[in-house]
C-alpha positions as CSV (number, residue, x, y, z in Angstrom):
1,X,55.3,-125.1,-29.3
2,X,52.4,-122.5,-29.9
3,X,49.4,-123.2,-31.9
4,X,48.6,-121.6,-35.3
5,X,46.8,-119.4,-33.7
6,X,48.9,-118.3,-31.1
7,X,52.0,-118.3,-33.6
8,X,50.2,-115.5,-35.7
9,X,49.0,-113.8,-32.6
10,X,52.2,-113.6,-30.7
11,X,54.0,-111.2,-33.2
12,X,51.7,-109.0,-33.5
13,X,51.5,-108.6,-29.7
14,X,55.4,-108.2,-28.8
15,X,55.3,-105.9,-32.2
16,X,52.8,-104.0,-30.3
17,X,54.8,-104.0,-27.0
18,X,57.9,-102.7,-29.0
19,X,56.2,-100.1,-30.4
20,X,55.0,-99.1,-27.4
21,X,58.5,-99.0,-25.9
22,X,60.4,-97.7,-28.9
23,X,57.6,-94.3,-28.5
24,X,58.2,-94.2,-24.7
25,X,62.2,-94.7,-24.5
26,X,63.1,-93.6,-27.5
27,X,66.1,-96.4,-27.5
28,X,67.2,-98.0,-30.4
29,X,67.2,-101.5,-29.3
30,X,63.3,-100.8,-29.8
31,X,63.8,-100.0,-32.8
32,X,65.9,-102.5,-33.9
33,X,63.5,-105.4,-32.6
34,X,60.8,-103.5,-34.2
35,X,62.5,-103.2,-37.5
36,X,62.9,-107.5,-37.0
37,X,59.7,-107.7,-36.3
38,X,57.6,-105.6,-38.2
39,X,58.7,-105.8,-42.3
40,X,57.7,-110.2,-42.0
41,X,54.2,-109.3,-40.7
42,X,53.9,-106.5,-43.4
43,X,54.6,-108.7,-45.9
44,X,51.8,-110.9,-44.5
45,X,48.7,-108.7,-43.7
46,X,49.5,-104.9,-44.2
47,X,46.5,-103.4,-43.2
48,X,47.0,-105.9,-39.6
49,X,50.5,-103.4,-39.0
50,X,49.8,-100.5,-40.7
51,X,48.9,-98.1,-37.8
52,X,52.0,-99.6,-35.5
53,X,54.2,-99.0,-38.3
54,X,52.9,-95.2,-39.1
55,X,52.5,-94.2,-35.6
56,X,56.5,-95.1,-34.9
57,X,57.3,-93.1,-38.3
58,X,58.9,-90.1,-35.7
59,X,61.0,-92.2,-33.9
60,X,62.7,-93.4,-37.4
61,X,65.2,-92.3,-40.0
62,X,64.1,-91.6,-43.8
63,X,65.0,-95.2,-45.0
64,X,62.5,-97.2,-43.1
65,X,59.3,-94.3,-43.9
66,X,60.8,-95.0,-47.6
67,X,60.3,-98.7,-47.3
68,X,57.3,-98.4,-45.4
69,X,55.8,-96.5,-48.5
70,X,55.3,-99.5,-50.7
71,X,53.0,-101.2,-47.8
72,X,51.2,-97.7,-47.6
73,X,50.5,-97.6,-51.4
74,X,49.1,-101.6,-51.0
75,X,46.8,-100.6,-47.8
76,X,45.4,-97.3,-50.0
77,X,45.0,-99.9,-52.7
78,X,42.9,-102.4,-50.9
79,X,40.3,-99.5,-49.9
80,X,38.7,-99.6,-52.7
81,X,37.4,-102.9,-52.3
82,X,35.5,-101.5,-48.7
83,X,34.2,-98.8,-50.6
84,X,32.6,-101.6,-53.1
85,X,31.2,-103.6,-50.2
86,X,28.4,-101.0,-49.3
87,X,27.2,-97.8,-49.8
88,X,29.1,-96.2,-46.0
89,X,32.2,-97.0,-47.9
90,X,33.7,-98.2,-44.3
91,X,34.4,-102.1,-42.6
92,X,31.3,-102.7,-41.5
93,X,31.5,-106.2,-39.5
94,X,28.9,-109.1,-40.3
95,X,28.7,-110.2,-37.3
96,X,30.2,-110.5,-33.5
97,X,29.6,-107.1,-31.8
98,X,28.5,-104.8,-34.6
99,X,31.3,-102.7,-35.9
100,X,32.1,-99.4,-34.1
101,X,35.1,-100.0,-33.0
102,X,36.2,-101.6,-35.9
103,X,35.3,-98.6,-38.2
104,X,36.6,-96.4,-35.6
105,X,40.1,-98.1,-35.6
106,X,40.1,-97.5,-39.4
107,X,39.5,-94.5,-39.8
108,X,42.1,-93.5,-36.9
109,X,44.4,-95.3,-38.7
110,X,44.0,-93.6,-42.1
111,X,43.9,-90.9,-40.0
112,X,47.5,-91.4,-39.3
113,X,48.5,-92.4,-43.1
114,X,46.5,-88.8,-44.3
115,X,49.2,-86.9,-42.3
116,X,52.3,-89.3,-42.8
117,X,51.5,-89.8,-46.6
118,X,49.4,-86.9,-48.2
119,X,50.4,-87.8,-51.3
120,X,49.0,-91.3,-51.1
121,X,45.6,-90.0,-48.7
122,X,42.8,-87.6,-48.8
123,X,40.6,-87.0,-45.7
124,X,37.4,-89.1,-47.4
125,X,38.4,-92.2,-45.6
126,X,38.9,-90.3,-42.1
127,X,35.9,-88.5,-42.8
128,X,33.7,-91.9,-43.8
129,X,34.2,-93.7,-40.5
130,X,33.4,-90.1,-38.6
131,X,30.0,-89.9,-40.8
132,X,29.3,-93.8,-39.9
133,X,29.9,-93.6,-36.2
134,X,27.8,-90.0,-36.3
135,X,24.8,-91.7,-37.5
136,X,25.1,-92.2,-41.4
137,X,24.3,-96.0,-40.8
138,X,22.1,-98.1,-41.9
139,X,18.5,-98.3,-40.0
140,X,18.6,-94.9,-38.3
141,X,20.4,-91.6,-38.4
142,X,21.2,-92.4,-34.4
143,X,25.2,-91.2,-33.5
144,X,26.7,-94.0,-31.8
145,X,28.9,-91.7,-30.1
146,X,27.3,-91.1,-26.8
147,X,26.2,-87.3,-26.4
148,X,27.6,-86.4,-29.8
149,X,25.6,-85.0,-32.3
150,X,21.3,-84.6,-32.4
151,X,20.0,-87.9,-31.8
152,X,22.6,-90.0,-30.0
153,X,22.8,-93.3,-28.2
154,X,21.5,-93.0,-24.4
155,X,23.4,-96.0,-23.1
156,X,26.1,-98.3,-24.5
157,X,27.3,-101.8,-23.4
158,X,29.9,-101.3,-21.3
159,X,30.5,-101.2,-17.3
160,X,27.8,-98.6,-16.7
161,X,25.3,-100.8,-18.3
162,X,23.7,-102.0,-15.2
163,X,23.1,-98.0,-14.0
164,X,21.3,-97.0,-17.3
165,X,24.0,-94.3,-17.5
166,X,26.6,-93.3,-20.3
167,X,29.9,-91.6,-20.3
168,X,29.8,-89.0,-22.9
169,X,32.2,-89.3,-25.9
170,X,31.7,-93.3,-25.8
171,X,30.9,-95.3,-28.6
172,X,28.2,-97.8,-28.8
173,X,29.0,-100.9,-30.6
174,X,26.9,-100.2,-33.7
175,X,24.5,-101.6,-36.3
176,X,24.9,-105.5,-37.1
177,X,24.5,-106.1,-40.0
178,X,22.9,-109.3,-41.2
179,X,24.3,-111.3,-44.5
Protein backbone atom coordinates (compact mmCIF):
# COMPACT_ATOMS: atom_id res chain seq x y z
CA UNK A 1 0.00 0.00 0.00
CA UNK A 2 1.60 3.55 -0.86
CA UNK A 3 2.32 6.07 1.65
CA UNK A 4 0.51 9.46 1.89
CA UNK A 5 2.91 10.77 0.18
CA UNK A 6 3.26 8.55 -2.60
CA UNK A 7 -0.70 8.18 -2.91
CA UNK A 8 -0.89 12.07 -3.74
CA UNK A 9 2.15 11.87 -5.87
CA UNK A 10 1.24 8.92 -8.00
CA UNK A 11 -1.78 10.67 -9.76
CA UNK A 12 -0.32 13.39 -10.54
CA UNK A 13 2.50 11.46 -12.22
CA UNK A 14 0.41 8.80 -14.49
CA UNK A 15 -1.95 12.17 -15.09
CA UNK A 16 1.24 13.54 -16.39
CA UNK A 17 2.11 10.42 -18.42
CA UNK A 18 -1.46 10.47 -20.04
CA UNK A 19 -1.23 13.74 -20.94
CA UNK A 20 1.73 13.19 -22.53
CA UNK A 21 0.31 10.24 -24.48
CA UNK A 22 -3.05 11.65 -25.24
CA UNK A 23 -0.84 14.94 -27.14
CA UNK A 24 1.45 12.30 -28.87
CA UNK A 25 -1.18 9.58 -30.04
CA UNK A 26 -4.03 11.38 -30.21
CA UNK A 27 -6.05 8.10 -29.09
CA UNK A 28 -8.93 8.25 -27.02
CA UNK A 29 -8.20 5.75 -24.57
CA UNK A 30 -5.79 8.74 -23.35
CA UNK A 31 -8.28 10.64 -23.19
CA UNK A 32 -10.57 8.65 -21.45
CA UNK A 33 -7.94 7.82 -18.58
CA UNK A 34 -7.18 11.35 -18.53
CA UNK A 35 -10.70 12.46 -18.15
CA UNK A 36 -10.69 9.58 -14.94
CA UNK A 37 -8.00 10.98 -13.70
CA UNK A 38 -7.83 14.50 -14.03
CA UNK A 39 -11.53 16.11 -12.71
CA UNK A 40 -10.62 14.18 -8.72
CA UNK A 41 -7.25 15.99 -8.56
CA UNK A 42 -8.94 19.29 -9.82
CA UNK A 43 -11.23 19.17 -7.33
CA UNK A 44 -8.27 18.81 -4.88
CA UNK A 45 -5.52 21.35 -5.89
CA UNK A 46 -6.40 23.30 -9.14
CA UNK A 47 -3.55 25.25 -9.57
CA UNK A 48 -1.38 21.47 -9.08
CA UNK A 49 -3.39 20.40 -12.72
CA UNK A 50 -4.06 23.43 -14.28
CA UNK A 51 -1.35 23.47 -16.99
CA UNK A 52 -1.93 19.51 -17.79
CA UNK A 53 -5.42 20.15 -18.13
CA UNK A 54 -5.14 23.46 -20.51
CA UNK A 55 -2.35 22.18 -22.49
CA UNK A 56 -4.60 18.90 -23.61
CA UNK A 57 -7.58 21.50 -24.29
CA UNK A 58 -6.79 20.69 -28.44
CA UNK A 59 -7.06 17.17 -28.19
CA UNK A 60 -10.69 17.60 -26.48
CA UNK A 61 -14.30 18.23 -27.42
CA UNK A 62 -16.26 21.55 -26.21
CA UNK A 63 -17.83 19.76 -23.00
CA UNK A 64 -14.66 19.06 -21.11
CA UNK A 65 -13.03 23.00 -21.92
CA UNK A 66 -16.70 23.89 -20.60
CA UNK A 67 -16.10 22.01 -17.36
CA UNK A 68 -12.69 22.85 -17.18
CA UNK A 69 -13.84 26.59 -17.04
CA UNK A 70 -15.05 26.60 -13.47
CA UNK A 71 -11.39 25.36 -12.28
CA UNK A 72 -10.00 28.19 -14.53
CA UNK A 73 -12.21 30.83 -12.95
CA UNK A 74 -10.99 29.30 -9.21
CA UNK A 75 -7.07 29.33 -10.31
CA UNK A 76 -7.57 33.29 -11.74
CA UNK A 77 -9.29 33.70 -8.33
CA UNK A 78 -6.52 32.46 -6.10
CA UNK A 79 -3.98 35.03 -7.98
CA UNK A 80 -4.82 37.64 -6.17
CA UNK A 81 -3.68 36.31 -3.01
CA UNK A 82 0.27 36.13 -4.81
CA UNK A 83 -0.23 39.54 -5.87
CA UNK A 84 -0.86 40.36 -1.96
CA UNK A 85 2.12 38.42 -0.83
CA UNK A 86 4.81 41.00 -2.26
CA UNK A 87 5.29 43.74 -4.25
CA UNK A 88 6.70 41.20 -7.74
CA UNK A 89 3.13 40.06 -7.62
CA UNK A 90 4.61 36.36 -8.48
CA UNK A 91 5.32 32.87 -6.18
CA UNK A 92 8.28 33.74 -4.88
CA UNK A 93 9.50 30.49 -2.76
CA UNK A 94 10.77 30.94 1.00
CA UNK A 95 13.06 28.73 0.86
CA UNK A 96 14.70 25.35 -0.96
CA UNK A 97 16.36 26.57 -4.13
CA UNK A 98 15.13 30.13 -4.58
CA UNK A 99 12.29 30.40 -6.93
CA UNK A 100 13.04 30.66 -10.69
CA UNK A 101 11.74 27.84 -11.83
CA UNK A 102 8.86 28.05 -9.79
CA UNK A 103 7.88 31.63 -11.15
CA UNK A 104 8.77 30.43 -14.43
CA UNK A 105 6.37 27.50 -14.37
CA UNK A 106 3.65 29.99 -13.47
CA UNK A 107 3.83 32.30 -15.59
CA UNK A 108 4.02 29.52 -18.51
CA UNK A 109 1.15 28.25 -17.31
CA UNK A 110 -0.96 31.48 -17.25
CA UNK A 111 0.66 31.71 -20.26
CA UNK A 112 -1.39 28.86 -21.56
CA UNK A 113 -4.82 30.03 -19.68
CA UNK A 114 -4.24 33.81 -21.41
CA UNK A 115 -4.75 32.07 -24.83
CA UNK A 116 -7.25 29.19 -23.84
CA UNK A 117 -9.43 31.76 -21.69
CA UNK A 118 -9.11 35.43 -22.68
CA UNK A 119 -11.99 36.18 -21.16
CA UNK A 120 -10.83 35.03 -17.78
CA UNK A 121 -6.74 36.31 -18.38
CA UNK A 122 -4.91 39.34 -19.30
CA UNK A 123 -1.13 39.21 -20.11
CA UNK A 124 -0.11 40.92 -16.46
CA UNK A 125 0.47 37.60 -14.91
CA UNK A 126 2.59 36.28 -18.02
CA UNK A 127 4.27 39.44 -18.08
CA UNK A 128 5.04 39.51 -14.00
CA UNK A 129 7.00 36.23 -13.94
CA UNK A 130 8.99 37.62 -17.36
CA UNK A 131 9.78 40.97 -15.41
CA UNK A 132 10.88 38.79 -12.18
CA UNK A 133 13.11 36.41 -13.96
CA UNK A 134 14.49 39.59 -16.11
CA UNK A 135 15.80 41.16 -13.13
CA UNK A 136 12.77 43.07 -11.31
CA UNK A 137 13.75 41.07 -8.05
CA UNK A 138 14.49 41.92 -4.94
CA UNK A 139 18.37 42.80 -4.10
CA UNK A 140 19.56 43.57 -7.67
CA UNK A 141 18.21 44.36 -11.06
CA UNK A 142 20.50 41.15 -12.20
CA UNK A 143 18.41 38.82 -15.13
CA UNK A 144 18.48 35.41 -13.99
CA UNK A 145 18.14 34.34 -17.49
CA UNK A 146 21.70 33.67 -18.53
CA UNK A 147 22.76 36.12 -21.51
CA UNK A 148 19.36 37.88 -21.52
CA UNK A 149 18.97 41.25 -20.97
CA UNK A 150 21.88 44.10 -19.60
CA UNK A 151 23.26 42.75 -16.48
CA UNK A 152 22.67 39.00 -16.41
CA UNK A 153 23.80 35.98 -14.39
CA UNK A 154 27.46 34.64 -15.60
CA UNK A 155 26.95 31.20 -14.36
CA UNK A 156 24.08 29.15 -12.91
CA UNK A 157 23.97 25.90 -10.89
CA UNK A 158 23.63 23.33 -13.11
CA UNK A 159 26.04 20.69 -14.97
CA UNK A 160 28.48 23.30 -16.32
CA UNK A 161 29.04 24.51 -12.86
CA UNK A 162 32.32 23.04 -12.43
CA UNK A 163 33.70 24.82 -15.94
CA UNK A 164 32.56 28.42 -14.87
CA UNK A 165 30.60 28.40 -18.12
CA UNK A 166 26.71 29.05 -18.91
CA UNK A 167 24.48 27.99 -21.68
CA UNK A 168 22.70 31.01 -22.80
CA UNK A 169 18.85 31.22 -22.32
CA UNK A 170 19.24 29.25 -18.84
CA UNK A 171 17.78 30.32 -15.78
CA UNK A 172 19.53 30.72 -12.58
CA UNK A 173 17.74 29.57 -9.55
CA UNK A 174 16.88 33.05 -8.17
CA UNK A 175 16.73 35.28 -5.12
CA UNK A 176 15.91 33.38 -1.62
CA UNK A 177 14.09 35.00 0.08
CA UNK A 178 14.35 34.92 3.86
CA UNK A 179 11.01 34.93 6.19
Amino acid sequence: KPSEQEARFLPMAELSAVSQLLITTKETQYADRLNELLWPVLDRAPAAAILTAVRVLPYQDAAYKAKLQPYVAKYRASLGEIEKQNPYGVPISMGGWAGSSGVSAWSITNYHLLKAYPDLFGPEHVYRGLQYLLGRHPASNVSLVLGVGVRTKNMAYGSTRADFTFIPGGVAPGVLVLK
